[in-house]
N, C-alpha and C positions, 0 to 999 in steps of 0.2 A: 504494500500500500504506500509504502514512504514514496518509492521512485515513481509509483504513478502521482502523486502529489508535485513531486520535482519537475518533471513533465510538464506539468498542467501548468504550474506556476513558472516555468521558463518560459513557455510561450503564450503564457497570457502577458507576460514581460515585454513580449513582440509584439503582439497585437497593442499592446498599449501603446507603443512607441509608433506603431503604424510600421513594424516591417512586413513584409509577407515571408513565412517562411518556408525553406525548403528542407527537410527532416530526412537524410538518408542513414540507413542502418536499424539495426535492431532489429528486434521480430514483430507479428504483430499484435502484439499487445500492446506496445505505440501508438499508434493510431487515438485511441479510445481519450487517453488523455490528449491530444492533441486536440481532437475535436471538440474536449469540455472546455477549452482555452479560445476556440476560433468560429466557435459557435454558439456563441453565449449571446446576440442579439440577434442571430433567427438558423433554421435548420440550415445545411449545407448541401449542396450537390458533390457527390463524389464520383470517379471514375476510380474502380477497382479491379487491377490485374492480378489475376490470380488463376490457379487452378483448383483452391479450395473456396467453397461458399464464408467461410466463416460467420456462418449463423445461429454455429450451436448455443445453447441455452448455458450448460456447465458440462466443463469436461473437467475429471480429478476431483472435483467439490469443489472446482472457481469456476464464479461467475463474469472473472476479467480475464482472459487469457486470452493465448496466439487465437484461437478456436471461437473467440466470442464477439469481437469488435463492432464490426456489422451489426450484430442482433443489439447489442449492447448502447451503440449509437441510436437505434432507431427507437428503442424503447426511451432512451433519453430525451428524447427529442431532437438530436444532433445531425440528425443524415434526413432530408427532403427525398421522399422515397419515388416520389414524382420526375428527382435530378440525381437518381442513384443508378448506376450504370456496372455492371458486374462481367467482365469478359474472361473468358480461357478456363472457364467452370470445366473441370474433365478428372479432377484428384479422389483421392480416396476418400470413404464416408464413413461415418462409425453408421449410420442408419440411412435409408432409402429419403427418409424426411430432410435430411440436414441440409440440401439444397432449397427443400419447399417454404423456406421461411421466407426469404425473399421475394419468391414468389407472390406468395400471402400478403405481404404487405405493399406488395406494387414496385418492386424493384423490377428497371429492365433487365436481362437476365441474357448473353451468348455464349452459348458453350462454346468449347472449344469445337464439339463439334459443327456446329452452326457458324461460327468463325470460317473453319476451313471452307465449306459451303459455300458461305456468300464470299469471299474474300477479301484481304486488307480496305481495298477501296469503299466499299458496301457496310463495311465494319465500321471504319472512318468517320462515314457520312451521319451512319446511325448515332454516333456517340456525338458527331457535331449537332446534330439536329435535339436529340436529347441534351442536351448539357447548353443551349447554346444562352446567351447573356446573362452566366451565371460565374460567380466564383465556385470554382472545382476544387475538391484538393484529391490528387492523385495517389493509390496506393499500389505499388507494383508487387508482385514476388519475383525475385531474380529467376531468371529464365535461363536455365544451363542444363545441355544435354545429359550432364551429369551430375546431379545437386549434392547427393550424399559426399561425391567425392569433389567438387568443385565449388561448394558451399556449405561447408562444416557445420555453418553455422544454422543452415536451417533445421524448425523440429518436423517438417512433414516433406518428404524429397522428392515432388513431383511438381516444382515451377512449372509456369507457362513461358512457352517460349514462341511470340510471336515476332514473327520478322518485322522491323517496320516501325516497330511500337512508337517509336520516337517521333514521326513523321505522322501523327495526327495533330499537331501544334499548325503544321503550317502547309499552307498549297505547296510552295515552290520549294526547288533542292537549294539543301543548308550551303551547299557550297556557293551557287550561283546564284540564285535568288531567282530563277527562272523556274516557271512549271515544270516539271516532272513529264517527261514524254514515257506514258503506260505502253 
């Protein structure tokens, strides 16, 4: 409880000063405090890459863990479920249900399978169109072919790994500033 306190209270230190911040590392259990720090004057829209829903209720007897963010936010009031956008859904479940919660409360939802499917571009547009004249804040899982051994640090080792992912910010390539010929 202390560190999610520390959390909370370092970036409500940002918001206060007006920075916007960008939070890379840790697992996600991060999240939850950040958003009681950045969403304290109205729900937030988020974009979440992931391969796990993190919508369980309690995993272990806690009710804040890597496993809960998601659920935990919306029941808070913190995540606009209207501007909640969930991509690369395809990891492991403890239950059939543990996906259905976002569902439920109206989160847009693409699986990975559904990703592949429609493709980057189609993906893209959905999340521009969904999210569009909102503050986001983005949650990714590292994305590596091999996570147990390429990211130690994860607790569930089935990242998504979408090609591309960076390149929903902007039309044109980083390099040139020119449109992207598909």
């Amino acid at each position: 409880d202390k560190s999610i306190d520390m959390i909370k209270d370092f970036f409500s230190e940002m918001k206060a000063a007006n920075i916007v911040p960008i939070a890379c590392g840790g697992d996600h259990t991060i999240p939850l405090p950040i958003l009681r720090a950045l969403a304290v004057d109205e729900p937030g829209g988020i974009l979440h890459l992931d391969a796990h829903a993190v919508t369980l209720d309690v995993i272990c007897g806690d009710k804040v863990n890597h496993a809960t963010f998601m659920r935990r936010g919306y029941e808070e009031g913190l995540i606009d479920p209207k501007r909640a956008i969930q991509v690369g859904m395809r990891g492991s479940r403890f239950t059939p249900e543990d996906i259905q919660f976002g569902y439920d409360v109206g989160y847009s939802i693409i699986s990975m399978d559904e990703y592949e499917e429609m493709g980057r571009a189609a993906a893209i547009e959905q999340i521009h169109q969904h999210l569009a004249e909102t503050e986001v804040a983005v949650q990714a899982v590292l994305g590596h072919p091999d996570v147990p051994a390429g990211a130690t640090g994860t607790g569930t080792g089935t990242g998504v790994q979408i090609h591309g992912a960076g390149e929903a910010d902007e039309p044109g390539s980083r390099e040139t500033g020119q449109p992207r010929a598909e």
